[in-house]
C-alpha positions as CSV (number, residue, x, y, z in Angstrom):
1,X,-50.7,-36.4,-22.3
2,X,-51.0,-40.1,-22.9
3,X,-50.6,-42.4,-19.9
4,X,-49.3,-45.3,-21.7
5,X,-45.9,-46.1,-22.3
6,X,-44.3,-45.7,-26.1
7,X,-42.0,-48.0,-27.5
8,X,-39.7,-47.2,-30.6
9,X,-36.8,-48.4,-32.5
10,X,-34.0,-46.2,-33.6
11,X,-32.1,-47.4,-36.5
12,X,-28.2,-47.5,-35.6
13,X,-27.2,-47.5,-39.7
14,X,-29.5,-44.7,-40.4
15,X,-28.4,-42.8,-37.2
16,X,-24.3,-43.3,-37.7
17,X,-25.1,-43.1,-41.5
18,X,-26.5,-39.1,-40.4
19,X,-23.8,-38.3,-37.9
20,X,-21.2,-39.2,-41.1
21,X,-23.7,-37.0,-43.3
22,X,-23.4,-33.8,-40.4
23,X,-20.3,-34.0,-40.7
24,X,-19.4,-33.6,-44.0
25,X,-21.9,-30.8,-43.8
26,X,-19.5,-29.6,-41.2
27,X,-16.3,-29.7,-43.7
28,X,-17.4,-27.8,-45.9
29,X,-17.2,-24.7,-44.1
30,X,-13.6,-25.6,-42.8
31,X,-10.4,-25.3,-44.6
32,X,-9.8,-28.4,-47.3
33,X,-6.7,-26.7,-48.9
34,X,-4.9,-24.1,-46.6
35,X,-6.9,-21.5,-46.2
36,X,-9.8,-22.2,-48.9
37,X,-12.9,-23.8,-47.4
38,X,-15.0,-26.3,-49.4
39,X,-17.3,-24.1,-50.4
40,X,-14.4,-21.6,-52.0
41,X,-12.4,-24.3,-54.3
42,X,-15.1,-25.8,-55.5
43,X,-18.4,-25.2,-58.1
44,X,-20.3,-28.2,-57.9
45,X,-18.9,-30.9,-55.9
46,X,-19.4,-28.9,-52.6
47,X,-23.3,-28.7,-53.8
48,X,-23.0,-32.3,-55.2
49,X,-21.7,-33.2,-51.3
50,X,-24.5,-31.6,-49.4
51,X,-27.1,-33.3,-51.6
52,X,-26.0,-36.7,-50.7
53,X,-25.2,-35.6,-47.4
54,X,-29.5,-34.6,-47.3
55,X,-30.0,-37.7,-49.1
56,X,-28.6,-39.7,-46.2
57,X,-30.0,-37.5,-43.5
58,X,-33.5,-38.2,-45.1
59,X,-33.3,-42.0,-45.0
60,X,-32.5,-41.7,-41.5
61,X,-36.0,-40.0,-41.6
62,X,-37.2,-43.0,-43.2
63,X,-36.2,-45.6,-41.1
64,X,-38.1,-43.4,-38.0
65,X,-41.1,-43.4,-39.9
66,X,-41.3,-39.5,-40.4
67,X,-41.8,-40.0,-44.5
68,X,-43.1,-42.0,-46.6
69,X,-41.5,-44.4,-48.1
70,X,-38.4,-45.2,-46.4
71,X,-35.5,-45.1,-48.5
72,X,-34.0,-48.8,-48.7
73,X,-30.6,-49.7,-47.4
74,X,-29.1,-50.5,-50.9
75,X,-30.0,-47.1,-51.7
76,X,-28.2,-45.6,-49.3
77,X,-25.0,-47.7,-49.4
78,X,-24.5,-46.9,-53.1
79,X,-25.3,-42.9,-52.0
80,X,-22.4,-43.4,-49.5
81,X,-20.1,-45.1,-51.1
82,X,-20.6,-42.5,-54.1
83,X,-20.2,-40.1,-51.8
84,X,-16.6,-41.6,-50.2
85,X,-15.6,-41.9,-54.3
86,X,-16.7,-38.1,-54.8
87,X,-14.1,-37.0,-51.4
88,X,-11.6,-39.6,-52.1
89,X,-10.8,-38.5,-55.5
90,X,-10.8,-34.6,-53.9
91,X,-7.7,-36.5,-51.8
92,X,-6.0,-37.3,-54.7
93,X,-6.4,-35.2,-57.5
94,X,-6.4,-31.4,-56.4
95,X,-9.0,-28.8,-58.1
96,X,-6.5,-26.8,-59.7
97,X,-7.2,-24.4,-56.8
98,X,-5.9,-26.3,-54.6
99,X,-2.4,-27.2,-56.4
100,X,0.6,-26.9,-54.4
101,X,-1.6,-26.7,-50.9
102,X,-1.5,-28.9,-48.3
103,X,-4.3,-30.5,-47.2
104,X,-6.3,-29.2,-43.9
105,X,-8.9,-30.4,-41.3
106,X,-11.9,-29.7,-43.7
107,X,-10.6,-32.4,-46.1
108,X,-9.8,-35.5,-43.8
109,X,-13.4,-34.6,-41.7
110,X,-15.5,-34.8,-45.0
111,X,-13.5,-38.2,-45.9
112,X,-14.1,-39.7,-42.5
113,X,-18.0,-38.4,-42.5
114,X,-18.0,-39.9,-45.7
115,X,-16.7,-43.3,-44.3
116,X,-19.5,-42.8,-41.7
117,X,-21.8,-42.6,-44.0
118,X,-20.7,-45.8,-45.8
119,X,-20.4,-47.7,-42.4
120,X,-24.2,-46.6,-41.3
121,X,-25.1,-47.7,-45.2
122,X,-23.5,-51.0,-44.6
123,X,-25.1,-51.8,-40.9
124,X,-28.8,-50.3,-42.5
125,X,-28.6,-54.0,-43.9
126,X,-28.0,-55.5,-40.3
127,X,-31.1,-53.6,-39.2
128,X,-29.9,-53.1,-35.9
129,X,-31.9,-50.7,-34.0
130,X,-32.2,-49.1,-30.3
131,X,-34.9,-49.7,-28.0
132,X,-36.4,-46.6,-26.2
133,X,-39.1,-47.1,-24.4
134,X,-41.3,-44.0,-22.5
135,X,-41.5,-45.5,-18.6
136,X,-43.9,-43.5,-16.3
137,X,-42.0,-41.8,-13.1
138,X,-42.3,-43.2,-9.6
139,X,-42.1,-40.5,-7.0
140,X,-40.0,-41.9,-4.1
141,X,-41.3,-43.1,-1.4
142,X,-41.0,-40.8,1.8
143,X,-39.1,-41.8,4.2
144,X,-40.9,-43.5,7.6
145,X,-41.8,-41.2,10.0
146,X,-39.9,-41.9,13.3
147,X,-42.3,-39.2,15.4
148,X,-45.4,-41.3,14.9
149,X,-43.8,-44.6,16.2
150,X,-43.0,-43.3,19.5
151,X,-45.2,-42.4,22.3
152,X,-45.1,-39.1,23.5
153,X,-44.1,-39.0,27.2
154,X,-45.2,-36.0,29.7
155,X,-41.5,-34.2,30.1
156,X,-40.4,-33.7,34.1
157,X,-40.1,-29.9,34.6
158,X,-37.1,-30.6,37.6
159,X,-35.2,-31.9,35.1
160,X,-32.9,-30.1,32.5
């Protein structure tokens, strides 16, 4: 184990940018149109969906410093906000599956991890990060002893 402290920088757009990305992940195995999940109705887009979705999730890799090279905020933007066109247009034109459904949880999750996605995108350019930072533990100071500060005084047997 290393004694000295570490210091690292989380990126918040890569970080909201994955939450967005997990949860469009997530939609896909809900309902989008009644009873149809996102990996019933469609052929391709649900594949198209989870590889932006890994796309983003890897850049968030890449602003930790886990691969090589990091992917650049511009490129990630333009994957979100591809992404958010790709859901969007799902919103308003139906797969013919999905004709004469109603809409379900699965749908409106994947557009607002999709939002996500474009609002980390957009604050990757900010390059706002966390601070964490390792800090040794201090093990608490017992408390003072109040037996040693007193004298010990000889106890008179007559007396209860």
């Amino acid at each position: 184990m290393n004694a000295e402290p570490r210091h690292g920088n989380v990126p918040v757009g890569p970080l909201v940018a994955t939450i967005g990305a997990v949860l469009l992940i997530v939609s896909l195995f809900l309902d989008w149109y009644d009873d149809l999940s996102g990996f019933t109705v469609f052929e391709f887009l649900d594949l198209l969906l989870v590889l932006l979705a890994l796309a983003t999730i890897y850049s968030l890799a890449g602003g930790l410093g886990l691969v090589r090279p990091a992917v650049s905020p511009g490129i990630s933007f333009v994957v979100a906000i591809f992404t958010v066109l790709v859901v969007l247009s799902q919103v308003v034109n139906d797969p013919p599956v999905g004709i004469n459904r109603e809409h379900s949880i699965g749908i409106w999750l994947a557009l607002g991890g999709a939002a996500l996605m474009a609002v980390g995108g957009l604050l990757g350019y900010a390059q706002i990060s966390l601070a964490v930072e390792a800090r040794p533990r201090q093990r608490p100071t017992p408390p003072p002893d109040d037996d040693a500060t007193t004298v010990a005084t000889p106890r008179d047997p007559e007396r209860p």
